[in-house]
Backbone bond lengths (Angstrom), bond angles and torsions (degrees), N, CA, C in turn:
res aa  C-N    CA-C-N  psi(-1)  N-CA   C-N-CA  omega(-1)  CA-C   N-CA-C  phi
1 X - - - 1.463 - - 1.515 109.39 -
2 X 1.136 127.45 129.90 1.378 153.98 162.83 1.824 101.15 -33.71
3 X 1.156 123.08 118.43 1.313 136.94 172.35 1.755 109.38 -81.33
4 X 1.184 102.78 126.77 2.038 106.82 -148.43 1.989 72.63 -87.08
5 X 1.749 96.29 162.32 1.181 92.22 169.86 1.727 117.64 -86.84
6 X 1.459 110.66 171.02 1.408 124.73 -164.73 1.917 105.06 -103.90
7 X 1.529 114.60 122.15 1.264 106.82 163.69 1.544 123.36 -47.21
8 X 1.338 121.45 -179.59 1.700 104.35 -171.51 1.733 119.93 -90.61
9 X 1.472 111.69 5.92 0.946 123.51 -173.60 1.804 119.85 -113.99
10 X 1.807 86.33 15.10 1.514 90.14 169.10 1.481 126.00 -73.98
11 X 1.423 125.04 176.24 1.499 98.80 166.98 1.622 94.87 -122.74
12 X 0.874 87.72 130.16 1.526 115.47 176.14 1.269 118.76 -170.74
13 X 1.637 121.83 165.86 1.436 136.77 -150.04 1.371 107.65 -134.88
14 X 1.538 122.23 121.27 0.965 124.56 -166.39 1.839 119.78 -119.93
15 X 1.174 132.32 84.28 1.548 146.81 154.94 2.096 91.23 -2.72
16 X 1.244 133.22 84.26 1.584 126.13 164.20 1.899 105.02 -97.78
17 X 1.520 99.84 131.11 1.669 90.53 -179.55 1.825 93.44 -138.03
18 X 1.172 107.58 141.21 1.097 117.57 -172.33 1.716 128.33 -104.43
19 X 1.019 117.06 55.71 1.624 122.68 179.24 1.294 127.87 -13.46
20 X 1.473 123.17 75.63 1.640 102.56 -174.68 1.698 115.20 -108.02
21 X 0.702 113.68 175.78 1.923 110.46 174.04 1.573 118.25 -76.55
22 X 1.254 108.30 -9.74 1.096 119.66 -178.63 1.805 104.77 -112.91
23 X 1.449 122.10 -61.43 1.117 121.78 -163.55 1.565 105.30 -126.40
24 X 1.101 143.18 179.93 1.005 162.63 -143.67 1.763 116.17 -163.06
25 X 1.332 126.50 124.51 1.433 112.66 -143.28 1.543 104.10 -143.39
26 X 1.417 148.66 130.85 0.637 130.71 -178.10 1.929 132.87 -171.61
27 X 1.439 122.80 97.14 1.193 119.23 -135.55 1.646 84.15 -125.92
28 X 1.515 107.63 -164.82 1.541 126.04 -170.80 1.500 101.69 -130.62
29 X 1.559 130.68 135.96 1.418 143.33 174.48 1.145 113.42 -121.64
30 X 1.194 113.99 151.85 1.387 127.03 156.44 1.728 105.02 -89.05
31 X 1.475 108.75 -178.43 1.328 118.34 -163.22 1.630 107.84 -65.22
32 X 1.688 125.51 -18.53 0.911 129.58 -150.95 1.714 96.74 -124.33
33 X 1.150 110.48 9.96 1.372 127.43 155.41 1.741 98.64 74.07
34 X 1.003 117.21 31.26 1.561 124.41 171.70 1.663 92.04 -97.13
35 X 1.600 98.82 136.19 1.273 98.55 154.23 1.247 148.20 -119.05
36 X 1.685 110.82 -176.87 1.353 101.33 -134.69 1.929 89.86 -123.30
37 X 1.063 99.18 -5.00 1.954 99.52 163.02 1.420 95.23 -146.35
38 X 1.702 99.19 -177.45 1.450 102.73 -160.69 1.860 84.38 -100.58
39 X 2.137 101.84 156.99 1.239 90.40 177.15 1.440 123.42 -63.96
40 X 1.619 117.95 164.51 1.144 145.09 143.80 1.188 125.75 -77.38
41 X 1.391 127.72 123.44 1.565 132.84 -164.51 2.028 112.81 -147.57
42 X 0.982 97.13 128.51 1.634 102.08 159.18 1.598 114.54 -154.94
43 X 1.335 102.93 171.61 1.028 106.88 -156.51 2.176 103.55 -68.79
44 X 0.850 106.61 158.89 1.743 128.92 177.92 2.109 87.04 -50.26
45 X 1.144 145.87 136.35 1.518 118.74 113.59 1.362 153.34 -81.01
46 X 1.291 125.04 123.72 1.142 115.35 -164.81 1.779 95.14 -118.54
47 X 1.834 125.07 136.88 1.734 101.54 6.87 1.425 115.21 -83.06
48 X 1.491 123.74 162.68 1.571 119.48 -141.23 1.662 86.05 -132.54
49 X 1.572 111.31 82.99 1.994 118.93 -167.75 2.119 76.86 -84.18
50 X 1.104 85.00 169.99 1.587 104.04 173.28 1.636 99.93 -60.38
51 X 1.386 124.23 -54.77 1.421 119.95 -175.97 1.633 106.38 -31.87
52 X 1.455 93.60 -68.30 1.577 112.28 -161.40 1.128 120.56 -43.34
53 X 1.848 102.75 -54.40 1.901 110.71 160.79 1.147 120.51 -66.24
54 X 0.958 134.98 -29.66 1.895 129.63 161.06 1.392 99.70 -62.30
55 X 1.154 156.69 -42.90 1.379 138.04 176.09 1.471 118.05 -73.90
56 X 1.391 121.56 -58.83 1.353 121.71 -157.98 1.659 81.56 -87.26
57 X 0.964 151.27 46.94 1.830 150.05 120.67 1.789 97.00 -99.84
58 X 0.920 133.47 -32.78 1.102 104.62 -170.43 1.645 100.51 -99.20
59 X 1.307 121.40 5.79 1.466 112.96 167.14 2.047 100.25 -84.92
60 X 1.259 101.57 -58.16 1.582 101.09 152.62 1.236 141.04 -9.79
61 X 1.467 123.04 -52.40 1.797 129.50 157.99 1.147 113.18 -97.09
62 X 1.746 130.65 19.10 1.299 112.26 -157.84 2.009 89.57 -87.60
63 X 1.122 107.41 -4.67 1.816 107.20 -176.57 1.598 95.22 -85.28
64 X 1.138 114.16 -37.37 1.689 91.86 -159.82 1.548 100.37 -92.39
65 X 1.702 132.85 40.12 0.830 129.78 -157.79 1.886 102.22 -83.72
66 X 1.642 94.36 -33.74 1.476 114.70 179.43 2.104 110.23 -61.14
67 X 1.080 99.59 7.69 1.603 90.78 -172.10 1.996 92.57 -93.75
68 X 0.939 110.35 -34.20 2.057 107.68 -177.58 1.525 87.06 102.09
69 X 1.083 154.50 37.77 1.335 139.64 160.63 1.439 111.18 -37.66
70 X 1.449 130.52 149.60 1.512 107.09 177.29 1.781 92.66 -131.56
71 X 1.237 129.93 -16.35 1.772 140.97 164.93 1.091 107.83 -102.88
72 X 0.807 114.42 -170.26 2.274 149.60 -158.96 0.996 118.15 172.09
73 X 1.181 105.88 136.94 2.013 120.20 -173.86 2.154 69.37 -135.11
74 X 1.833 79.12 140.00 1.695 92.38 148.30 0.943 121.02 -154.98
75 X 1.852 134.11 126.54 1.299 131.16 -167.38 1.445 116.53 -85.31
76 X 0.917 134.45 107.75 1.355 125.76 -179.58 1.825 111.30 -115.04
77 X 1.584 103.01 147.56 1.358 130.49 -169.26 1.593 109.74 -65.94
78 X 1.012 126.81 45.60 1.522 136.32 158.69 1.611 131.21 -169.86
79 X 1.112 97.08 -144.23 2.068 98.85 178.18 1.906 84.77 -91.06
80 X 1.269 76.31 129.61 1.976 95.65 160.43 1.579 111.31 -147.12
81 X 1.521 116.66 117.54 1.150 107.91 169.19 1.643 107.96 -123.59
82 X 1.310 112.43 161.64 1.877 117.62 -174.50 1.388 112.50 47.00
83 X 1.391 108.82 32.45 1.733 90.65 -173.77 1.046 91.63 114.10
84 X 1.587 144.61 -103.27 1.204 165.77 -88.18 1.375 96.65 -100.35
85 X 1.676 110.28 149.11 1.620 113.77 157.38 0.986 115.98 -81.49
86 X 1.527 131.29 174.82 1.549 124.90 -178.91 1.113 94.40 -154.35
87 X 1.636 137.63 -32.81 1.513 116.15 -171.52 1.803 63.48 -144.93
88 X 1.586 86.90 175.56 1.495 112.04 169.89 1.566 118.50 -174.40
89 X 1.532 103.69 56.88 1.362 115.05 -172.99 1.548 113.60 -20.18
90 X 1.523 114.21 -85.13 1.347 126.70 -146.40 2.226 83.80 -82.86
91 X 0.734 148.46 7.41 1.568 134.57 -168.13 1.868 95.25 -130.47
92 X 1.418 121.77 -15.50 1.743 116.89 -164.01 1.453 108.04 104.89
93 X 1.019 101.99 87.50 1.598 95.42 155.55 1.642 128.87 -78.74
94 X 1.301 114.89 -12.71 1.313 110.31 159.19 0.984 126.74 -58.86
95 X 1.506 114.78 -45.19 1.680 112.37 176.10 1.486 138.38 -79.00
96 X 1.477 111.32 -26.65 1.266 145.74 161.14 1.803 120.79 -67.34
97 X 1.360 123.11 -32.77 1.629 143.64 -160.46 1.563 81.93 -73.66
98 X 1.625 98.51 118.23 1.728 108.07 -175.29 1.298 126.99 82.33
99 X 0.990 127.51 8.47 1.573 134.94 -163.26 1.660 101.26 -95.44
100 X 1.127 138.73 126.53 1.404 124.48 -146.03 1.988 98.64 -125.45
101 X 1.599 96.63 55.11 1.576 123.06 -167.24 1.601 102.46 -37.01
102 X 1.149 136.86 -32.42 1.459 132.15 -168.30 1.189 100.52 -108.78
103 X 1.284 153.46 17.92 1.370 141.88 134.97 1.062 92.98 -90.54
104 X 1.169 149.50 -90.45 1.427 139.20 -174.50 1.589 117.50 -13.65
105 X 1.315 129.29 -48.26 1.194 144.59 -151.58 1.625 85.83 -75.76
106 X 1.599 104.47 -51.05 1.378 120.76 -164.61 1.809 117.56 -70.33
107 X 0.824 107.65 -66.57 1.985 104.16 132.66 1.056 122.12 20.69
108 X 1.466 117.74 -71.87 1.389 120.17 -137.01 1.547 91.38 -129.25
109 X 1.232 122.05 -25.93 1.896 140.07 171.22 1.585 111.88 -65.19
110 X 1.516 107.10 -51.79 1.652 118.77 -164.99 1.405 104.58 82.03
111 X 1.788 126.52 12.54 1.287 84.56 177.02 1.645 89.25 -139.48
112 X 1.596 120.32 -175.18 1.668 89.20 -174.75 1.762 98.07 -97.15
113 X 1.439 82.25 -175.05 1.412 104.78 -165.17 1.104 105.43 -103.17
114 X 1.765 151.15 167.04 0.949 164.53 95.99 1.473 124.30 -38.40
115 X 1.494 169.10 144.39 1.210 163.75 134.72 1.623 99.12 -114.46
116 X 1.454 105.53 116.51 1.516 128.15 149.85 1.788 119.21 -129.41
117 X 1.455 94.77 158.25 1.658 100.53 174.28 1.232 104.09 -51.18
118 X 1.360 131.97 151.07 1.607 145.70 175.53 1.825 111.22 -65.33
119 X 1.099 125.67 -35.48 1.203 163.19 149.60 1.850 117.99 -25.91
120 X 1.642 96.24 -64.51 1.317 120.66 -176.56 1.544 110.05 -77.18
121 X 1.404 108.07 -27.80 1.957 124.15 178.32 1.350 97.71 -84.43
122 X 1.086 100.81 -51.10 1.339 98.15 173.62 2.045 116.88 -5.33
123 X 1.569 69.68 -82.53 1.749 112.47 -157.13 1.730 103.25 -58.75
124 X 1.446 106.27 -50.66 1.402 107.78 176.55 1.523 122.89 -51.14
125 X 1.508 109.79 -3.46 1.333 100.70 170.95 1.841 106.44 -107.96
126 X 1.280 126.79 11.99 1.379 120.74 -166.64 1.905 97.00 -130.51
127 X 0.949 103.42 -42.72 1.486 93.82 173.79 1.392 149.28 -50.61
128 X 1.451 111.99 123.64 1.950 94.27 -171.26 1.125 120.68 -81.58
129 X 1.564 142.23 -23.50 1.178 147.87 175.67 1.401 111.53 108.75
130 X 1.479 101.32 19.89 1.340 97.20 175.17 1.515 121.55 -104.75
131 X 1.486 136.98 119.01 1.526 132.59 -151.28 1.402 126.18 10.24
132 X 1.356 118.31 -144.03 1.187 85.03 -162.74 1.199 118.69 -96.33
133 X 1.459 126.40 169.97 1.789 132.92 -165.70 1.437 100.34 -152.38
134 X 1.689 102.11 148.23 1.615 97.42 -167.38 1.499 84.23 -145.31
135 X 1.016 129.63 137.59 1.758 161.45 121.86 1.198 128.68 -34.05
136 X 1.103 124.05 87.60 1.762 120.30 164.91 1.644 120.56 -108.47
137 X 1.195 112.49 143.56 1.475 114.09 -145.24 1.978 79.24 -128.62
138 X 1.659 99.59 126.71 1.461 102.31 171.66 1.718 100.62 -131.34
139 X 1.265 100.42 129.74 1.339 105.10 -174.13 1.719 100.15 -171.95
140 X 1.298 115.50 -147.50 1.338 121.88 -171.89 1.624 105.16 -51.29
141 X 1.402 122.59 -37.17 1.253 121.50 149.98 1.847 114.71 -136.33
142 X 1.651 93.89 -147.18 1.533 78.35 -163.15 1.833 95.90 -115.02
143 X 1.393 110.98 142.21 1.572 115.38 179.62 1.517 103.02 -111.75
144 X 1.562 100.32 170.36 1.536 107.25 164.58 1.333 113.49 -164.53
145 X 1.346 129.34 167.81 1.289 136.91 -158.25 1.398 104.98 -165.13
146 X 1.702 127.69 150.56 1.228 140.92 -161.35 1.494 126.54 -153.87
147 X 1.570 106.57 94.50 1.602 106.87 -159.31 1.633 100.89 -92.87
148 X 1.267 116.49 162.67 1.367 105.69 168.20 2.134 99.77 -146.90
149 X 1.386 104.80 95.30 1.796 109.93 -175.72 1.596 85.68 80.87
150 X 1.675 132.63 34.16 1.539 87.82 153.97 1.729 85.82 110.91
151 X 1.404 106.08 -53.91 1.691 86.35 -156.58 1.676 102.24 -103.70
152 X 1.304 106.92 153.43 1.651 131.41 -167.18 1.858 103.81 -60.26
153 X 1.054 105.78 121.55 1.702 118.89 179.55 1.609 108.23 -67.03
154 X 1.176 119.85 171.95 1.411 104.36 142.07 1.181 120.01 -75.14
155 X 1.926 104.47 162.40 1.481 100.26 -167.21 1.454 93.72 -91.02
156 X 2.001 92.00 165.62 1.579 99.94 -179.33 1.440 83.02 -128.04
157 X 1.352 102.04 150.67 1.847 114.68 176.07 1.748 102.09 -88.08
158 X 1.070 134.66 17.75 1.262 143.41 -179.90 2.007 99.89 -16.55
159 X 1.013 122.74 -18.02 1.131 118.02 -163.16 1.532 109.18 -88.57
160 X 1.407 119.98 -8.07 1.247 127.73 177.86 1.280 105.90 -118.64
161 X 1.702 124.35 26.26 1.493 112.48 171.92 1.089 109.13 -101.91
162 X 1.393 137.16 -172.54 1.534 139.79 -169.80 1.146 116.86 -75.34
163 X 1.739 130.92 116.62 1.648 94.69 -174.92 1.587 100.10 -101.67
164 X 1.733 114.56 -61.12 1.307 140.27 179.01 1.304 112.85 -117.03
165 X 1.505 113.14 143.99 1.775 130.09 151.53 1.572 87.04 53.71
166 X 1.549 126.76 54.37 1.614 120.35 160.20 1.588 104.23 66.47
167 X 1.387 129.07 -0.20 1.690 124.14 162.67 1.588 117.39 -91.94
168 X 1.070 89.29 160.83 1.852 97.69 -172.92 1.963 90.97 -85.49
169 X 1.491 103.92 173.63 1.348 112.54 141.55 1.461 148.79 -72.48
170 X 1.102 109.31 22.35 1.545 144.73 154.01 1.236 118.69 -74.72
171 X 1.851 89.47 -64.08 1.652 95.33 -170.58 1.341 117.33 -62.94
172 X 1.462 124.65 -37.16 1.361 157.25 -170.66 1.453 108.88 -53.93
173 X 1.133 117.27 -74.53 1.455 141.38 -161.25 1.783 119.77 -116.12
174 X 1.230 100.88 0.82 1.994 82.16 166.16 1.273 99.31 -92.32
175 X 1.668 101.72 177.57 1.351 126.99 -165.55 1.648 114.36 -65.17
176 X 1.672 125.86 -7.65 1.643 109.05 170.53 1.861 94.40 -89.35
177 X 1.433 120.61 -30.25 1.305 97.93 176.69 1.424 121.79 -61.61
178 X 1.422 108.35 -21.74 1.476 111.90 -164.61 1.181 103.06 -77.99
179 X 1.542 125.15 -41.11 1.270 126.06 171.36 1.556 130.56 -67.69
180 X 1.241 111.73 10.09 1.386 114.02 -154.78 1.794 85.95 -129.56
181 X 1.440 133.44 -43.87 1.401 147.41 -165.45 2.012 112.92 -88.48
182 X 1.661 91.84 -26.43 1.358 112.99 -162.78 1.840 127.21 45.67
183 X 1.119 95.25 164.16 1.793 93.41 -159.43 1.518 120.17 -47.24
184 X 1.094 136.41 -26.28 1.354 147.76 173.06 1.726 105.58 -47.61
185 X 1.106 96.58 -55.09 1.784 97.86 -170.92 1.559 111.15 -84.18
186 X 1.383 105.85 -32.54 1.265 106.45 -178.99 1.791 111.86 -68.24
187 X 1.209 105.14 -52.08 1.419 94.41 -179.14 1.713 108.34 -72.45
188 X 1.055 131.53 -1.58 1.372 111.55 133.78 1.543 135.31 -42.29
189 X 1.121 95.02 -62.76 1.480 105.88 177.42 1.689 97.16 -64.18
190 X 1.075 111.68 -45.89 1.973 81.76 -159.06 2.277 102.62 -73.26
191 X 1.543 100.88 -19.66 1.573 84.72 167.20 1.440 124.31 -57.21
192 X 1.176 99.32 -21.43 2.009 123.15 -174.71 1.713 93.83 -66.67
193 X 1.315 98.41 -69.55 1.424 100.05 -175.27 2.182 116.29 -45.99
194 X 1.322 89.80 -37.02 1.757 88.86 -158.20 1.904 75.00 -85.39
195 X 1.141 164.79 -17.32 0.961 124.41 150.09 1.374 136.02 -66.52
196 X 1.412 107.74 -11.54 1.593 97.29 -172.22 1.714 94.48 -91.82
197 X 1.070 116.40 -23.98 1.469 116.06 162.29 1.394 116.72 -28.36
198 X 1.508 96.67 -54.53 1.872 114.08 -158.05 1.538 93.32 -62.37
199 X 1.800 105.00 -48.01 1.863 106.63 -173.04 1.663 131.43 -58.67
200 X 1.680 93.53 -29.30 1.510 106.87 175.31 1.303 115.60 -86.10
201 X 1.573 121.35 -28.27 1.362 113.20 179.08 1.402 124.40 -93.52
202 X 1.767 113.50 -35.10 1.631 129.08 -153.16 1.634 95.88 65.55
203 X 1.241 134.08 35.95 1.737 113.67 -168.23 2.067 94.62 -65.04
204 X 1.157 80.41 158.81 1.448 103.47 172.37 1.338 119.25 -81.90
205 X 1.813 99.28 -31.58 1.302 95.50 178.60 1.666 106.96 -170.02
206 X 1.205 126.71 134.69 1.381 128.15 -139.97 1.487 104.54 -135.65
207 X 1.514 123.73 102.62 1.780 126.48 175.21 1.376 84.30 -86.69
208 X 1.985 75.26 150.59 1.712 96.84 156.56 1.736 110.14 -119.58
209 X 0.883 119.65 130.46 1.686 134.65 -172.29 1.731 107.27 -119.25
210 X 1.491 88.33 175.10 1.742 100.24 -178.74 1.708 103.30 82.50
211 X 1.643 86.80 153.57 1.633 108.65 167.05 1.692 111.78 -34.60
212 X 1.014 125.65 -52.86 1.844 137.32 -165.57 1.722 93.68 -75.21
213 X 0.985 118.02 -12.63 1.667 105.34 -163.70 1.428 99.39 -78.15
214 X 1.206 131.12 -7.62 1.452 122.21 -173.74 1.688 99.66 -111.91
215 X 1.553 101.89 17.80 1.992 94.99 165.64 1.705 111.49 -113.73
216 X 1.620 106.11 9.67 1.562 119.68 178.23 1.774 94.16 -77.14
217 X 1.551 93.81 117.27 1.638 114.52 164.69 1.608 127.43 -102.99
218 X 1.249 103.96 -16.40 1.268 111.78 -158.87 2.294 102.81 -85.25
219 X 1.027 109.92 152.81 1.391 116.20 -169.26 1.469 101.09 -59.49
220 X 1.467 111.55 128.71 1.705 94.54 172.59 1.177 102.97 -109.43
221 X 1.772 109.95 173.10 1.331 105.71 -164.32 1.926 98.18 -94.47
222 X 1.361 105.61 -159.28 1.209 96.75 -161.22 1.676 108.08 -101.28
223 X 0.968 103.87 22.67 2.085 115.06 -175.66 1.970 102.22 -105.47
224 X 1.699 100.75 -13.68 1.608 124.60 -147.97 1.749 102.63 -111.19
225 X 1.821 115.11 100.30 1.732 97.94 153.29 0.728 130.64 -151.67
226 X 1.456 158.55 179.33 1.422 155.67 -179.21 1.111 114.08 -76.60
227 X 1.549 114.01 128.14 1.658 104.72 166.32 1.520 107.67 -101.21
228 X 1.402 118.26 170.17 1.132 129.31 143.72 1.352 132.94 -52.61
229 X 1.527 118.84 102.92 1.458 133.94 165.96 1.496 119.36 -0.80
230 X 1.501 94.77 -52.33 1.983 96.67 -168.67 1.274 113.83 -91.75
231 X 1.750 112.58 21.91 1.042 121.75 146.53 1.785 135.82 -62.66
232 X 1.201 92.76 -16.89 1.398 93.64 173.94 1.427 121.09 -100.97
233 X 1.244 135.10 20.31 1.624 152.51 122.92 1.459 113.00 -71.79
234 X 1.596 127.65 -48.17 1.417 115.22 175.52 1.135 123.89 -46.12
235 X 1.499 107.74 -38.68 1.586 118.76 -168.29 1.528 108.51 -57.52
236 X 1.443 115.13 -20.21 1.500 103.86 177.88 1.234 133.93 -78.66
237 X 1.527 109.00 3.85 1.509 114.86 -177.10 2.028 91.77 -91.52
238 X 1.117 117.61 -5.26 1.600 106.07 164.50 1.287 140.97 -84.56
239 X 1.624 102.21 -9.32 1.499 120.93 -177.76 1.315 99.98 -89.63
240 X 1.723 132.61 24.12 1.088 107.48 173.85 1.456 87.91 -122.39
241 X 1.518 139.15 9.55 1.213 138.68 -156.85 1.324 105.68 -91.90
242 X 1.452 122.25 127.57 1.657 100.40 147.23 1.644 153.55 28.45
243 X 1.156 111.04 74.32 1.828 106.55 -158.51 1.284 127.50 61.36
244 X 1.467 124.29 23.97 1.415 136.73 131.22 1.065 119.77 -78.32
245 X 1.408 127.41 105.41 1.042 142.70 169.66 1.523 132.63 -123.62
246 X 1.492 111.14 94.85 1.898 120.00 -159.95 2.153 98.35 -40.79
247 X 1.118 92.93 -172.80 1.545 114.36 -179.84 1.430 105.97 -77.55
């Protein structure tokens, strides 16, 4: 039977693991998404077949097993709906496309799983609920997320649409372009990006997240700010709240 979700003032313990292309992330919350050990991290493997990521995540929480977690939220770096992966840009989506990671996860855990975009967890831990608010995630590539009063949009893969010169925002702005263009040009481009943001959404109010968010130099305006990275593990103590409900 399906575990109903918990208002935010339950007590309960929540397993949050954070999928990145680079690293792999993974700590223990309380309901209010504070945590309750320090994270767990290793590196991403690539190539990353469903086997491989079902193991090296579950070698990943096998330490915080001692905390009693009794849920799981997991953000992962593409389209995921019911469970299932569907794209997985920066990790293979060929090998991964269908892989139904949170029953599996759940399987082998005993308890159920959550699956949301990495992006979308993100956000649920930074947002106030006030109109609309949008999430962009800069890191190994580029994420995004779209609140409207608080509650989770559908997701848009914005990261594979066109940005510049026939490249997506992938190609543009993750971390081998960044390393390859160096910070000068890049934060060109990502001011490029957070305006066309501003044109497609009107957001009210716009985080920047991910590993890369702490190489943004340029003045932001005042709707515009950086969150903290280990925001995208907090965010999982919200997928158990009240009318959050993943894809």
């Amino acid at each position: 039977m399906e575990d109903a979700p918990l208002p935010p003032s339950a007590d309960l313990r929540i397993l949050a693991i954070d999928v990145g292309g680079t690293g792999l992330k993974a700590a223990v919350l309380d309901s209010e998404g504070n945590l309750l050990s320090d994270r767990v991290r290793v590196k991403t493997p690539h190539p990353c077949t469903p086997e491989i990521l079902l193991g090296t995540l579950l070698q990943l929480v096998e330490p915080l097993a001692a905390l009693n977690y009794t849920r799981i939220s997991i953000g992962f770096p593409g389209v995921v709906r019911r469970g299932t992966i569907l794209t997985a840009p920066k990790l293979g989506t060929e090998d991964l496309r269908g892989f139904a990671l949170a029953k599996e996860l759940s399987t082998h855990l005993g308890h159920e799983v959550r699956l949301i975009n990495d992006a979308d967890m993100q956000g649920l831990a930074v947002v106030k609920g006030h109109g609309i608010e949008m999430v962009i995630t800069l890191g190994t590539g580029f994420g995004s997320a779209l609140y409207s009063d608080g509650q989770l949009g559908p997701h848009l893969e914005l990261s594979q649409a066109p940005f510049r010169q026939g490249e997506t925002y992938n190609d543009q702005l993750g971390d081998e372009t960044f390393k390859r263009i160096g910070p000068a040009k890049w934060n060109r481009r990502v001011r490029k990006a957070v305006a066309n943001m501003r044109a497609l959404t009107n957001f009210d109010h716009l985080y920047i997240g991910g590993g890369n968010a702490k190489e943004v130099t340029f003045k932001l305006d005042a709707d515009v700010e950086i969150i903290d990275n280990t925001n995208g593990v907090k965010g999982g103590a919200w997928l158990w709240r009240q009318g959050v409900k993943p894809a």
